[in-house]
N, C-alpha and C positions, 0 to 999 in steps of 0.2 A: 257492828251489831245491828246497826240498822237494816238493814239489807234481810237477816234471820226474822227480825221482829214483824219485816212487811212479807215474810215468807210465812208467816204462822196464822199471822189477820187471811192470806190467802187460803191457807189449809182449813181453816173455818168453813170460807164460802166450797172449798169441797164436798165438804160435810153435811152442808145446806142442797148442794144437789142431790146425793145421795138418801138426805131425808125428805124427798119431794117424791121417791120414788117408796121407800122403802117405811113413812108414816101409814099407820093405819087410815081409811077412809080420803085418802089422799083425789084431789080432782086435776083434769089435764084443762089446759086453757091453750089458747093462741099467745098468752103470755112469754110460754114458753120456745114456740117457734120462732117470736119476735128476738127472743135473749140471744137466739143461735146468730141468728141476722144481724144484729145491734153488735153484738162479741166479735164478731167476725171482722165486720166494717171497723169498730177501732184498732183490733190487734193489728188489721193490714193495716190502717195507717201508722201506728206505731213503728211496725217494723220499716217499711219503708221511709219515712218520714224521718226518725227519729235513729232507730238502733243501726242502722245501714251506712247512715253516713259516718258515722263514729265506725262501724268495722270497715269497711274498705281503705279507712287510713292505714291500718296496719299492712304489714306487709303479710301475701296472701292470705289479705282479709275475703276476696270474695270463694277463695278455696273454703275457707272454713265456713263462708255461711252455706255456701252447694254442701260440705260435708255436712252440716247441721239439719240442714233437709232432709240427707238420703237418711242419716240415723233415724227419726222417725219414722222415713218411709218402711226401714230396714224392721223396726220395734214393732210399728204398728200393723203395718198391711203384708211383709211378705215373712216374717216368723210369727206372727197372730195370723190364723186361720180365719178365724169368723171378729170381726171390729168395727163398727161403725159409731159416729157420734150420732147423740139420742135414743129414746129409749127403745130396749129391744123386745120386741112384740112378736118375734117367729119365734117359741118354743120350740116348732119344730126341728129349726136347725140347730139346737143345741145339743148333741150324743152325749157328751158327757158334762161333768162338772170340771173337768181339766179345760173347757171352752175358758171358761170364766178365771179361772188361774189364768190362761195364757193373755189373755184382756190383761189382769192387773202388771203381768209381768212389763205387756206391751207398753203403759203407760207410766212404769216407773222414768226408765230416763227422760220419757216427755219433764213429768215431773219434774226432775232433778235439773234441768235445765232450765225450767221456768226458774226455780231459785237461782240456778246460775246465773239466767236473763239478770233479776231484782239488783243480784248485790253487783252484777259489773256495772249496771244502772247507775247506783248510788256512787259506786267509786269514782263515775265520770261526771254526771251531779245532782243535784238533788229533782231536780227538776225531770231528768231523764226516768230516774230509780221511780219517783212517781207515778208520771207514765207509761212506766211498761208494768207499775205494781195493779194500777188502773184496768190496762190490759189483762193482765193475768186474772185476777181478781172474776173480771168479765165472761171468762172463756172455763173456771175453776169449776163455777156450777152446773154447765154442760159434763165437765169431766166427771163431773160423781153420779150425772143422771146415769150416762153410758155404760160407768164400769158397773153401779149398784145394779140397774138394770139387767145388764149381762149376767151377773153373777146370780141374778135370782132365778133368770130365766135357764139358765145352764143345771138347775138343781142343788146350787149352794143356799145353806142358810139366810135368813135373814142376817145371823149376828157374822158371820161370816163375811156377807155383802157389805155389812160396817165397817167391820176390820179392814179390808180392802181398799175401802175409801180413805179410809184414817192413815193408811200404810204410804200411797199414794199424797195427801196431804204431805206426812213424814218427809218421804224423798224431796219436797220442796223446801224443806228445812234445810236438810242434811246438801243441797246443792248450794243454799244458801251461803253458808256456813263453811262450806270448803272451800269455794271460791277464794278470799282473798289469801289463805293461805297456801294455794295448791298453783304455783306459779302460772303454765299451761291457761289454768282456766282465766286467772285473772288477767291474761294478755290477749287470751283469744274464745274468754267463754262469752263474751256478748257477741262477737261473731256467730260461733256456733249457736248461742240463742236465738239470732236473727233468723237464719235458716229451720229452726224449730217452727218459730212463730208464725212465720209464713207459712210453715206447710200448716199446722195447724189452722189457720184464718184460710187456706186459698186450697188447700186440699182434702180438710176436713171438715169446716163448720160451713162454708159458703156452701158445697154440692149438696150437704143436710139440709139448708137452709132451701135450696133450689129444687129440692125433694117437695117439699111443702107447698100446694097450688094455694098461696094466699099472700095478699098485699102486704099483711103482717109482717113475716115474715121476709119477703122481697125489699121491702122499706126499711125493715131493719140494717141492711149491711149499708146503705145509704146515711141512713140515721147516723150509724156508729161512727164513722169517716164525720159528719158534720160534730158528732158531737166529742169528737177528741182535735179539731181544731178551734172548737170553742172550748177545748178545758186547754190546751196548747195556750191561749190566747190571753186564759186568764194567770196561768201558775205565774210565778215572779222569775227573770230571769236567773238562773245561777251565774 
């Protein structure tokens, strides 16, 4: 149960991205370009550091984290038409409001693997579940700028663009949750998480981050990397 609990504190900071987009009189800062940067640099070192060595022990551990990759690649960029992380400002490529369905569709199993990442986390120890809850946590509030974003710019609702987010949050339970009892996942769902994670850190939030002409931003993925070897440094060993 541990593992659902640190999946729902996550779906929170979901919800906190999507109200950064979707509050009334709402202001943009370099804040925010820095979070893409800072989320970026820890989740890569998580994944590699951390969730990689634990999947490669398995037997065709690194099959499953390539698989864990292309899934997202597969969710997000070549059955989602229009998807990028941060917020989206071209209304005019939006034709319809199916834009913005096909965004949340894209990011459910993201989602759902983030909670599968937590709970193989926690089963391997506390200290790992942690760490990649840290991670997650980090990278959640980008996920609800992007999807709220989309959704609003596509011609859906505001309460609709909530729903979305919320729905999103859910699938991080609901992977949570299945994991230890869904055999499959709990032998080889931190694998397939590892390969999520990374694409997420090195194929979505880094080139957002690299988008951005500002030290903020650039600093940020350096920052992240120092500062998950200084929470590394501190947590107690398991």
């Amino acid at each position: 149960m541990t593992g659902v609990l640190f999946a729902a504190i996550a779906g929170l900071a979901n919800l906190l991205g999507g109200a950064a987009i979707l509050a009334p009189g709402r202001r943009h800062g370099p804040h925010l370009e820095g979070l893409f940067g800072f989320g970026a640099g820890f989740m890569l070192a998580v994944a590699i550091l951390e969730m990689a060595p634990h999947a490669v022990q398995l037997r065709a551990g690194f099959m499953a984290i390539l698989a864990g990759y292309l899934i997202v690649h597969l969710t997000q960029h070549v059955l989602t038409p229009h998807f990028h992380f941060g917020e989206e400002t071209h209304t005019e490529a939006m034709v319809s409001r199916g834009i913005g369905v096909l965004a949340l569709l894209g990011l459910v199993p993201h989602s759902f693997f983030d909670g599968v990442a937590l709970a193989g986390g926690f089963l391997e120890s506390r200290q790992l579940g942690l760490l990649i809850f840290l991670a997650i946590v980090l990278h959640k509030i980008p996920t609800g700028v992007s999807l709220a974003s989309i959704m609003v710019a596509s011609g859906n609702s505001r309460r609709s663009a909530f729903f979305a987010v919320a729905l999103v949050g859910v699938a991080t339970i609901a992977g949570a949750a299945a994991t230890p009892f869904i055999r499959p996942l709990a032998t080889y769902g931190l694998a397939l998480a590892t390969g999520v994670t990374i694409y997420v850190a090195a194929s979505n939030l880094i080139p957002e981050s690299q988008r951005q002409r500002s030290w903020v931003a650039q600093g940020g993925v350096f920052a992240g990397v120092i500062a998950f070897l200084l929470v590394r440094l501190l947590l107690p060993v398991a």
